[in-house]
Each structure stands twice: as structure tokens, then as C-alpha cells.
C-alpha positions as CSV (number, residue, x, y, z in Angstrom):
1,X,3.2,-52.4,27.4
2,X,1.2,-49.9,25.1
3,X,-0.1,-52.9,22.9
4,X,-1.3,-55.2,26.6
5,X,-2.9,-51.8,27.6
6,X,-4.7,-51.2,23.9
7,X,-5.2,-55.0,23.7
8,X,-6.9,-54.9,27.1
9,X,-8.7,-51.8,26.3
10,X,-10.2,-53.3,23.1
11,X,-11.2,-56.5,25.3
12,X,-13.3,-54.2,27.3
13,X,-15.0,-51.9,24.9
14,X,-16.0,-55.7,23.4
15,X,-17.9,-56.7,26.6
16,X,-19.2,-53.1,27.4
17,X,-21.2,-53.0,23.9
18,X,-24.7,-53.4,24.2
19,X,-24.6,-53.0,27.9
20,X,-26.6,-49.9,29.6
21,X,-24.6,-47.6,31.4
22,X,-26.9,-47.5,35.3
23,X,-24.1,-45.5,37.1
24,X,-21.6,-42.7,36.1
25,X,-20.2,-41.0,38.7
26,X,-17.3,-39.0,40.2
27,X,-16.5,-39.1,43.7
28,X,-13.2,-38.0,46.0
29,X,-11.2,-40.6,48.1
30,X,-8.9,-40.4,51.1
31,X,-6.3,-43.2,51.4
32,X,-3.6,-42.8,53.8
33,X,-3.7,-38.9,53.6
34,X,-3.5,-38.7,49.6
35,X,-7.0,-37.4,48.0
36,X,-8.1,-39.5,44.4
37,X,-10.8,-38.8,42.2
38,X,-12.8,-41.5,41.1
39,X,-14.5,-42.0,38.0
40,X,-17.1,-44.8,38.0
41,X,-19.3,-46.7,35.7
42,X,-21.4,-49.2,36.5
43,X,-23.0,-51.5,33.2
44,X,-26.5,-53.4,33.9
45,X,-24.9,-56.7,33.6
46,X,-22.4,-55.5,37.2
47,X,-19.9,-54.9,35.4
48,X,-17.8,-51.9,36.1
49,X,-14.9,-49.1,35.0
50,X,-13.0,-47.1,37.3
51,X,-10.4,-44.9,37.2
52,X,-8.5,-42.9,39.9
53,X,-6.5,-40.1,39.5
54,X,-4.2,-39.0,41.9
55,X,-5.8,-35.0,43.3
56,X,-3.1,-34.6,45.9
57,X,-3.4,-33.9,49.5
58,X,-5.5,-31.7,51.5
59,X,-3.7,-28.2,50.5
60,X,-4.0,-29.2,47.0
61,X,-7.5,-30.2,47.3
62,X,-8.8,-27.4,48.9
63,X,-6.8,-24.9,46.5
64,X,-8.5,-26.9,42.9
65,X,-12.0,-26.9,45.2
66,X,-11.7,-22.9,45.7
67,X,-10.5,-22.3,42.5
68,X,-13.8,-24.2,41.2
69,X,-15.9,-22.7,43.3
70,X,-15.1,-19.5,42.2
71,X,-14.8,-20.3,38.6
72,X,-18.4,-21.8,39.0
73,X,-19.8,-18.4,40.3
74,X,-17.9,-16.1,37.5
75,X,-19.9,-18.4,35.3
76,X,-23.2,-17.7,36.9
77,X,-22.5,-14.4,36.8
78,X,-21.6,-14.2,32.6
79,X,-24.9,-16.4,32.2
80,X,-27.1,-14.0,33.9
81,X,-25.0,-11.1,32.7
82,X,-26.2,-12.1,29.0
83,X,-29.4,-13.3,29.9
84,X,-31.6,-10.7,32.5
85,X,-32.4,-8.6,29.5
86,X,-33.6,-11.1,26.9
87,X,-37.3,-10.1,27.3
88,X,-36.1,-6.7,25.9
89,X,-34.6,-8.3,23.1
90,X,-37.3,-10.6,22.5
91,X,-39.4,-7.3,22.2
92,X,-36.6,-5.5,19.9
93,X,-37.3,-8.6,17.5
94,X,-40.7,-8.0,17.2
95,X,-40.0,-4.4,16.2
96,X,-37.3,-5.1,13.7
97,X,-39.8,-7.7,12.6
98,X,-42.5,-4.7,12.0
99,X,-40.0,-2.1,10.2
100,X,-38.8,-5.1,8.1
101,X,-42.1,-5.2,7.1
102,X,-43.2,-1.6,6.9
103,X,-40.0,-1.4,3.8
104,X,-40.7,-4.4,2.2
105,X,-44.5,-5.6,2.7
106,X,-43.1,-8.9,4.3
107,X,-42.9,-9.6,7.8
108,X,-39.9,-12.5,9.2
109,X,-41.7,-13.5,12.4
110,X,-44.9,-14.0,10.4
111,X,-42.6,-16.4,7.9
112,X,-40.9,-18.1,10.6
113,X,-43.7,-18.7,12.2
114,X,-45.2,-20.3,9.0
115,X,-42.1,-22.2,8.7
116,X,-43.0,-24.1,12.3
117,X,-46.7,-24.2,12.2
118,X,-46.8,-28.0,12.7
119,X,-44.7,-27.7,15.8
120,X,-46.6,-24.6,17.3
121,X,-50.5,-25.8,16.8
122,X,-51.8,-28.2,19.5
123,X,-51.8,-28.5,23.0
124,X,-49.2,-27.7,25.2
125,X,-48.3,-28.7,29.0
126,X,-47.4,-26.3,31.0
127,X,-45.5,-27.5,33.9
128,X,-43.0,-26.2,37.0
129,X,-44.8,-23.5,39.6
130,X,-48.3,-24.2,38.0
131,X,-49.7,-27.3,36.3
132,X,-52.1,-26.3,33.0
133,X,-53.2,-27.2,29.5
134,X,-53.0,-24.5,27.1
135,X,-54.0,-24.9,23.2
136,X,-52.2,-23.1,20.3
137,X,-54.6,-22.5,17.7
138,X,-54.8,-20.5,14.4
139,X,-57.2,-17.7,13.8
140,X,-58.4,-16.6,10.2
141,X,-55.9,-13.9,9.9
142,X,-53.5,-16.3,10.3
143,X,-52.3,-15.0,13.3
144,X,-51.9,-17.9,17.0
145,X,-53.9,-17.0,20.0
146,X,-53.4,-19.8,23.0
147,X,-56.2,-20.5,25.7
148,X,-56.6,-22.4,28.7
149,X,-59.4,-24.5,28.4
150,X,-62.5,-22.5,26.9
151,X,-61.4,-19.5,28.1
152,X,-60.4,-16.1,26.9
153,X,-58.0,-16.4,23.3
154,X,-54.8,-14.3,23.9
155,X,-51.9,-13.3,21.1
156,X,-49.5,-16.2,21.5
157,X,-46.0,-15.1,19.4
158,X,-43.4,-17.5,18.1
159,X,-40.5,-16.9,16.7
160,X,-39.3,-19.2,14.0
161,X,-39.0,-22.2,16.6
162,X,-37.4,-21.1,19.2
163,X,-38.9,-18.6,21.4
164,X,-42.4,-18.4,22.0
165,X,-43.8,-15.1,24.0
166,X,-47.5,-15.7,25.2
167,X,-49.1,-12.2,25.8
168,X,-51.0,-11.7,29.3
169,X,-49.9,-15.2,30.7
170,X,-49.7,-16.2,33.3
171,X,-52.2,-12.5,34.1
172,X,-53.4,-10.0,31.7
173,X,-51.0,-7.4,31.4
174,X,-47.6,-9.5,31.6
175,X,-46.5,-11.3,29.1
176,X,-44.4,-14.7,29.4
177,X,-41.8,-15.8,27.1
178,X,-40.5,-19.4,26.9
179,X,-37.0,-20.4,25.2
180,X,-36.4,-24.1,23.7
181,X,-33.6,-26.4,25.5
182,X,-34.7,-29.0,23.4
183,X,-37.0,-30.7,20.9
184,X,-40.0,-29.5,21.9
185,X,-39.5,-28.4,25.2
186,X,-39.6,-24.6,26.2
187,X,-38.6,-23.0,29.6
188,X,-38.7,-19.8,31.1
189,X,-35.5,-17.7,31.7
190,X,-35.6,-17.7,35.6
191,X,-36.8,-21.7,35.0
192,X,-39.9,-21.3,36.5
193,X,-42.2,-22.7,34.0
194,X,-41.6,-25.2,31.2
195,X,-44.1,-25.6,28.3
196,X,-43.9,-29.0,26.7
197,X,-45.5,-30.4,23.3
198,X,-48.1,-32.6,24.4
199,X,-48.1,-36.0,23.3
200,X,-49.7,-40.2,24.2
201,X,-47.3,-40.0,26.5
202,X,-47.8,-37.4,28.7
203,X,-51.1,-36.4,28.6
């Protein structure tokens, strides 16, 4: 039986290659008073997986759903525990950064930020509550100012490339900081904003 089941198994993964996944999904089902989850996927040429596990019945449903639910929450909870603070800490780098410095003549954020200076010049999108077009440029001293337009030049502050705090954004005397997810896409703790590289495509 194990080598029909492998045999079969191999006879899919065969007719599944090159095919694009268009649906993957997970649903609950009710037959006859016993609760399944389903697990779905759905290939571009119709073709389909599914498997169905048996959850139980109502009681036992309900119990996983709570216990979820609840697990879901404590997890909310630890994120925020470790994240409402990071501005401080974003500030605390910046410091260490200076003392650093004031021992040794050399500054890490400045060298980090050499390190990325192809990612951090340009333009920049800035996307979510507020749609703009801000440009990350270099100034003599070789410290990056960012500006909207033609207007004022303000202290942008990256951190290797990473984190990226722009000073009196998005109004002077508040500072925003924006933390990468991916590539070259930044977002704002509270998810807000997003700041994204700008590029042909999404100009």
C-alpha cells in the first residue's frame, strides 16, 4: 500500500510541475455532524489537491477554535509587548553610535550607512494614510537629508539597511521611523505608512 500511495504521489508532483498554484486555501466542513478541515489547491490548468482531516464534532471544534483564539491574542500581545518601545531604541542606537565615536573617532551608523548608500539615495514612495514622493539625497558632509518635492531638506537617518528614521516627518518636530519587511520596502511600526524604493514600475 505504501509504494501505490508514493507511486501515486510521485504521479502527481509530475503533472503539478510547471503548473501555477491560483488557489490555496483552508476551509471547515460539516458532513453528517462530523467537522473536516479542508486543504485546497487549485493549479491553472483545473487541476486540483485536497485533503481533509477529520476536526471532530462541534465540542471539539469549538474547544481547538477557543484555544486559537486565545493563543492568537497572547501573540498580539508579545508582539506589541516587544515592539511599543522601539522608537526609544532606535534613539538609544543613535547614542551608542555617538559614544562609539567620541572613544574611537569612528562612528557605526555613519559606516553602515556608507555600506547601503546605493539602496538609500533616490526617490522613495511613500504610501498607506498619505500618498508622497520623497528624495534621499546626499549633502557634502556626507550626511542624507530627504525632501518632498523642492521643499525644505530634513536629516533623514539610516541605519545599516534596515531602519530608516526621517526627522520632522510627517511635521516638524516628530520624527518617523520606518523598519524593512522586505527588499526594499519599509513600514511603520503601527503600519501606517510604508516607504517603498521607487522603481519603472511603480512610478
Amino acid at each position: 500500500m505504501k509504494h501505490i500511495l508514493f507511486f501515486c504521489a510521485m504521479i502527481f508532483a509530475h503533472i503539478a510541475v510547471g503548473q501555477v498554484v491560483t488557489l490555496d486555501t483552508t476551509y471547515i466542513t460539516n458532513t453528517s455532524g462530523k467537522y473536516y478541515k479542508v486543504h485546497r489547491v487549485v493549479y491553472s490548468t483545473g487541476a486540483y489537491a485536497e485533503d481533509a482531516q477529520l476536526a471532530g464534532d462541534s465540542l471539539q471544534l469549538y474547544t481547538e477554535g477557543k484555544g486559537y483564539i486565545a493563543n492568537l491574542a497572547a501573540t498580539f500581545a508579545s508582539d506589541i509587548n516587544s515592539t511599543w518601545n522601539y522608537s526609544q531604541r532606535v534613539t538609544a542606537i543613535f547614542r551608542e553610535s555617538d559614544r562609539i565615536q567620541s572613544l574611537t573617532g569612528r562612528n557605526p551608523v555613519d559606516s553602515l550607512r556608507a555600506d547601503n548608500e546605493a539602496l538609500w539615495l533616490g526617490t522613495w514612495n511613500v504610501r498607506g494614510d498619505t500618498q508622497q514622493v520623497i528624495t534621499i539625497s546626499k549633502i557634502s558632509t556626507g550626511a542624507y537629508r530627504w525632501r518632498i518635492g523642492t521643499g525644505t531638506l530634513r536629516v533623514a537617518q539610516p541605519i545599516a539597511n534596515t531602519v530608516i528614521r526621517l526627522n520632522n516627518y510627517p511635521v516638524s518636530g516628530k520624527f518617523t521611523d520606518f523598519f524593512r519587511i522586505s527588499g526594499d520596502r519599509y513600514i511603520q511600526a503601527d503600519g501606517k505608512r510604508w516607504l517603498i524604493k521607487q522603481t519603472a514600475a511603480n512610478r
